[in-house]
N, C-alpha and C positions, 0 to 999 in steps of 0.2 A: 345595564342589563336590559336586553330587548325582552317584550313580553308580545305574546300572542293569545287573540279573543278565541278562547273556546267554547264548545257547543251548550254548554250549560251555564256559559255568561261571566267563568270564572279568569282570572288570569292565571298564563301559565310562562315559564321562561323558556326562551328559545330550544332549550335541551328538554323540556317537555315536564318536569317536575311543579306540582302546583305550588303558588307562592304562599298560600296562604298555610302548608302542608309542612313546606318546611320549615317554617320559620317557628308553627308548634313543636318541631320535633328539635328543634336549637333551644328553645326555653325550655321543655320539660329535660334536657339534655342537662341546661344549667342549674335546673333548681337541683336536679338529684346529684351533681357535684357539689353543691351549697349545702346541701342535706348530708352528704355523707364527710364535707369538710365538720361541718358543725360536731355532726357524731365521736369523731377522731377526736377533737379537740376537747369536744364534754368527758373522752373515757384518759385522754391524758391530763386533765386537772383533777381525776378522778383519783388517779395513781400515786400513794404517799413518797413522800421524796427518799432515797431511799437513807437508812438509821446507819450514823458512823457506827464503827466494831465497839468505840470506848460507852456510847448511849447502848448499842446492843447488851454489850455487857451490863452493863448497870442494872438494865430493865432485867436480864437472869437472876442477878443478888436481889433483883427486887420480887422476883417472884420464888426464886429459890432457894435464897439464903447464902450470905459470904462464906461460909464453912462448906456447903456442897458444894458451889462452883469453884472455890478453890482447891477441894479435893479433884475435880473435874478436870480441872487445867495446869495444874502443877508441873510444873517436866516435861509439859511437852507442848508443841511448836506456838502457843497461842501463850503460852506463858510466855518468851520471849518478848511475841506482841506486846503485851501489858506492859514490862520492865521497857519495852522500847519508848509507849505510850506516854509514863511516869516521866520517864527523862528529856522527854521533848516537853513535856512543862503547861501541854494543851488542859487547858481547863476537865476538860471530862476527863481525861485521864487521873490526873488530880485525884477529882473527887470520887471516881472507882476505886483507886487503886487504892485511899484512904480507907473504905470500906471492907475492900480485903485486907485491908492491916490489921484490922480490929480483929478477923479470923484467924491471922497468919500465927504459926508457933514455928520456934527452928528455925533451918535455914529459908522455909519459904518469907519469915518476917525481915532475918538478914539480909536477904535479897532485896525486898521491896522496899525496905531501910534503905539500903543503897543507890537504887533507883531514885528516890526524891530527893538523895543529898546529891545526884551528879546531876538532878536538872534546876538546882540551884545555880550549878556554873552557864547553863542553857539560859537559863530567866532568869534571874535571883527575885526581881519585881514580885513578877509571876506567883512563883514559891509562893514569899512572904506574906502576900494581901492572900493566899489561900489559905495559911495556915494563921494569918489573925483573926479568920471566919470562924476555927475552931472552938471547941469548950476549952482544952486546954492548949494552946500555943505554945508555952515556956517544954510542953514533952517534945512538941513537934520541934523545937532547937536543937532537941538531942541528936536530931537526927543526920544533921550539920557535917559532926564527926565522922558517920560511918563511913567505913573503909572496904574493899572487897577481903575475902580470908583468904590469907595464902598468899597475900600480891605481895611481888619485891617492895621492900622501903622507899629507894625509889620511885616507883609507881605511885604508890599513896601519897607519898609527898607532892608529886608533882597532881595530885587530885585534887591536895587540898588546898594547894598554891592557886588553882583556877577556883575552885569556891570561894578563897580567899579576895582574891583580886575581882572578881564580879562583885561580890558584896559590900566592898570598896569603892566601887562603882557608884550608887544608887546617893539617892539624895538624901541626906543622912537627915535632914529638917523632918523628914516625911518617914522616914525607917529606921531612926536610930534604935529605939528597942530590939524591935526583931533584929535587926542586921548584928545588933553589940551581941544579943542571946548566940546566935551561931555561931560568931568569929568565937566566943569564950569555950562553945563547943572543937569548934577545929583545932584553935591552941590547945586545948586538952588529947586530943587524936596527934598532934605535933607531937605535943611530949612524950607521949604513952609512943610511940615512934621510935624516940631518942632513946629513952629507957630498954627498947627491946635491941635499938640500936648496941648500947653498950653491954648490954647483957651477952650480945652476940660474939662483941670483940674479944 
């Protein structure tokens, strides 16, 4: 960079700009990029990560109570969610849906019954260490059995052929209680099967 002596003894570059002029206006340039990187990054650690639907839900039962949100959401599209929630076997679903069980009468308890016996055939693991955490465990077995209403025999059987066979699965050193408790549930749902079977013929 050629520089030239000017009248007041300062330097200047060829194209006439003071050196010392610009090179303030290059730092104050970069500190308020630095200043407003900082800022950006202080207001997004600021921002809470955002709350899965099954923690959303929980924190409503926990402010609203299992009996209102379940009148809330019953039948309609967020209900699905949940039954969806249940059967994929994720932990927070688990333990929501557990919570709306305790509210649920009717077909809404039917339903949610059958939610956590078809993510038995999803996890069986899963399931079982949730429902050892319980007060009572040996009710949560019952639930092993349930079946949808209305479904062909078929159908059920082959539902309870995959609960069957996942629970068979698991390392019996580590699960034989809980695992023995369900399967005596599902042979009981087999039989009660057979009996409507021959009733029918």
């Amino acid at each position: 960079m050629d520089l030239v002596e000017t009248r007041h003894g300062g330097a200047r570059t060829a194209s006439g700009y003071p050196v010392k002029a610009r090179s303030t206006r290059a730092f104050a340039l970069a500190l308020m990029l630095a200043a407003g990187f900082a800022a950006a990054l202080e207001k997004r650690e600021r921002v809470a990560p955002e709350e899965s639907p099954a923690r959303a839900l929980a924190a409503r039962v926990q402010r609203l109570g299992a009996h209102a949100v379940l009148r809330g959401i019953y039948d309609r599209p967020e209900w699905a969610d949940v039954k969806a929630g249940i059967v994929s076997a994720d932990p927070a679903w688990l333990e929501v849906g557990d919570a709306l069980r305790a509210a649920a009468e009717g077909d809404a308890a039917d339903e949610l019954d059958l939610a956590f016996a078809e993510a038995i055939s999803r996890d069986p693991q899963r399931v079982l260490e949730y429902a050892r955490g319980l007060d009572d465990p040996g009710a949560f077995a019952d639930l092993c059995g349930a079946l949808p209403l209305d479904a062909p025999v078929p159908q059920c059987q082959r539902a309870l052929t995959r609960r069957r066979r996942a629970l068979l699965k698991l390392p019996q050193s580590l699960w034989a209680s809980q695992s023995a408790a369900c399967l005596v549930a599902i042979d009981s749902a087999y039989a009660q099967l057979d009996e409507e079977q021959e009733e029918g013929e």
